[in-house]
C-alpha positions in Angstrom: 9.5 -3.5 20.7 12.9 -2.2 20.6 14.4 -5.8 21.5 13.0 -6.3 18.0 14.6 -4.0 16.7 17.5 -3.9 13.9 19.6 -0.8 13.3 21.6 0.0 10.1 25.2 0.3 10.4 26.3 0.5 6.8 24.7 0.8 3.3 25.9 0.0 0.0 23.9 1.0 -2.7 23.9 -1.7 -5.4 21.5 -0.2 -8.0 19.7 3.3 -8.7 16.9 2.5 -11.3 13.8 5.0 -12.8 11.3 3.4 -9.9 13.2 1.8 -7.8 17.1 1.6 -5.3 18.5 -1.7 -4.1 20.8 -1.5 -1.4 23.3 -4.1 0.5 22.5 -2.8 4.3 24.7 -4.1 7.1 22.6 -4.4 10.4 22.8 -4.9 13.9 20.5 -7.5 15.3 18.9 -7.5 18.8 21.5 -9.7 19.9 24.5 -8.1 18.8 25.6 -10.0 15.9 25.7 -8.3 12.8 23.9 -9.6 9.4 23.3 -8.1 6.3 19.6 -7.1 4.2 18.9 -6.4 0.5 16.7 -3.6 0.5 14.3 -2.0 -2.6 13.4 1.4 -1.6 10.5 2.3 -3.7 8.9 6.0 -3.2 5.2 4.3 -2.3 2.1 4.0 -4.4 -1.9 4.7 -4.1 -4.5 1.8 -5.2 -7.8 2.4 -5.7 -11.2 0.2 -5.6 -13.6 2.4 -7.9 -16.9 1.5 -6.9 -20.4 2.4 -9.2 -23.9 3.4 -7.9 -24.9 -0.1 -8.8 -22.1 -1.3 -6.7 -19.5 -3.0 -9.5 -15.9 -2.3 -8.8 -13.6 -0.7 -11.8 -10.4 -2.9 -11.9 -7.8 -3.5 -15.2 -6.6 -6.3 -16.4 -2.7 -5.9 -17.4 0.3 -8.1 -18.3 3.0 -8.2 -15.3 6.1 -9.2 -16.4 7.7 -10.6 -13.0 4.3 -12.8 -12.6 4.9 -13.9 -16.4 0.8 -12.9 -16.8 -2.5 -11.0 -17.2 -3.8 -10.0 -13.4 -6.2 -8.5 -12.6 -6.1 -5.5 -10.1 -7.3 -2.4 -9.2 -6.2 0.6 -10.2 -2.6 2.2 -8.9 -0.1 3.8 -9.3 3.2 5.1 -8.1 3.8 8.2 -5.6 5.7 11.2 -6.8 8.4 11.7 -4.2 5.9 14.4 -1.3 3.1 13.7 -3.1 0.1 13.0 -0.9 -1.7 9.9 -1.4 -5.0 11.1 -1.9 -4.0 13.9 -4.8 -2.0 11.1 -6.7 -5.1 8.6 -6.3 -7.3 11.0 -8.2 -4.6 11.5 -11.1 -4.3 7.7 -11.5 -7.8 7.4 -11.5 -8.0 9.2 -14.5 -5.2 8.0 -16.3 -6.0 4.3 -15.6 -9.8 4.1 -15.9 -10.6 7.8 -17.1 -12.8 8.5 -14.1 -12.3 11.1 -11.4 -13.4 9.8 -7.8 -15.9 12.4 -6.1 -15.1 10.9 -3.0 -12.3 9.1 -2.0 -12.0 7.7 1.6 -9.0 5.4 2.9 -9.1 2.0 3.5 -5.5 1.5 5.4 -2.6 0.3 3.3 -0.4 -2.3 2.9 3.5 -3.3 2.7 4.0 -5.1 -0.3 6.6 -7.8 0.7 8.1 -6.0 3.8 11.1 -8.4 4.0 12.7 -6.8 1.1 10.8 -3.8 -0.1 9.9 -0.5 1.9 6.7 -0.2 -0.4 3.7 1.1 1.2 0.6 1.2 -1.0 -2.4 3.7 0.6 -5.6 1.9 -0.1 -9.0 3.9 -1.0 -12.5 3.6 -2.0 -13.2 6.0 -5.2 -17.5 6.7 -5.6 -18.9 9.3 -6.9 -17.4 8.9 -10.4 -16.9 11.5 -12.9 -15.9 11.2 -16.6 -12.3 13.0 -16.8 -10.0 11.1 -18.9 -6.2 11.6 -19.0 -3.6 10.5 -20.7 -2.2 7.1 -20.2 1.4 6.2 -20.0 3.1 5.4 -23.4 4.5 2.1 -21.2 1.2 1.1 -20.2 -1.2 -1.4 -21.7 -4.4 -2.1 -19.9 -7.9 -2.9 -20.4 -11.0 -2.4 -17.9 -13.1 -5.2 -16.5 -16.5 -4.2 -14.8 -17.3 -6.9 -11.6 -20.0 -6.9 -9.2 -18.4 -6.1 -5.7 -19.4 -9.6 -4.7 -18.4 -11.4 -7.8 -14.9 -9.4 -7.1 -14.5 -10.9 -3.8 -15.5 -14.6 -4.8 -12.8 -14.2 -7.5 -10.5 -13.2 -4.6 -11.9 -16.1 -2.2 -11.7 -18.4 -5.3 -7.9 -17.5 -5.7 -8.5 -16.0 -9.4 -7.2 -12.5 -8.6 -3.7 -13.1 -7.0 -2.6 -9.5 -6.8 -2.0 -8.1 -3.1 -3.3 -5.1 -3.6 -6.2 -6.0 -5.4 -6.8 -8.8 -2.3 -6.5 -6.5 0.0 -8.1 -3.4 -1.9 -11.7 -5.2 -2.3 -11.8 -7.3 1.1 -11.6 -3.8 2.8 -13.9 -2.4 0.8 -16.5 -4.8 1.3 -16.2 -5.1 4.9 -16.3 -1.2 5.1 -19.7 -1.6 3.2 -21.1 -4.2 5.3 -20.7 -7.0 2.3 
């Protein structure tokens, strides 16, 4: 693929934020020309589709202020810069919904908007739920809604939950348990 394939020749960084970098990136395109990108480096985050014994999925409702609205998602959160996915999936288990996942086993992942972010979000499916409740973070307002697995998907086929993640998050999760 490497006719594909654009190389950076210059960066400029535009803005170096708590979360998140935007950079002004000169590239070379397959055909020689050059063009330029505006790039958000984000550090990568872990979403999670908790899932009961009786089969309902854990997710939080919570306002997003680039949407302008209350979605509802599954739990995530952000990576700390090494941190491995799995590690940080537990932790924000327990600071979203309080529970810590016996077992946690990947789904995949997704980009978010690969044309101008590098986020990667690692995708699991948390069972075997413990009680073990940490601290949320003082910016963080959320509130839990318990779904069957199915209803959670119709809501997805039904275009009520909009969020990627989420989208992505329970439509693996069913198909991995035969649903």
């Amino acid at each position: 693929m490497d006719h594909l394939t654009e190389t950076v020749i210059d960066t400029e960084t535009i803005y170096e934020g708590k979360l998140v970098r935007l950079y002004r990136e000169t590239v070379r395109l397959p055909n020689g020309e050059t063009s330029f990108r505006e790039v958000v480096r984000h550090p990568g985050a872990v979403a999670m589709v908790p899932l009961t014994p009786q089969g309902e999925v854990i997710l939080v409702q919570q306002f997003r202020l680039p949407s302008g609205r209350v979605l509802l998602e599954i739990p995530a959160g952000t990576l700390k810069p090494g941190e491995d996915p799995a590690p940080a999936a537990a932790r924000e288990l327990q600071e979203e919904i309080g529970l810590r996942p016996g077992r946690l086993t990947p789904l995949g992942g997704e980009y978010t908007a690969p044309g101008y972010t590098s986020e990667f979000i690692h995708l699991f499916l948390a069972e075997d739920l413990e009680p073990a409740p940490l601290a949320v973070d003082d910016d963080e307002f959320l509130e839990t809604v318990t779904l069957p697995l199915d209803e959670a998907v119709r809501r997805v086929e039904s275009g009520a939950i909009q969020d990627g993640k989420t989208i992505a998050g329970l439509l693996l999760a069913a198909r991995r348990l035969g649903r």
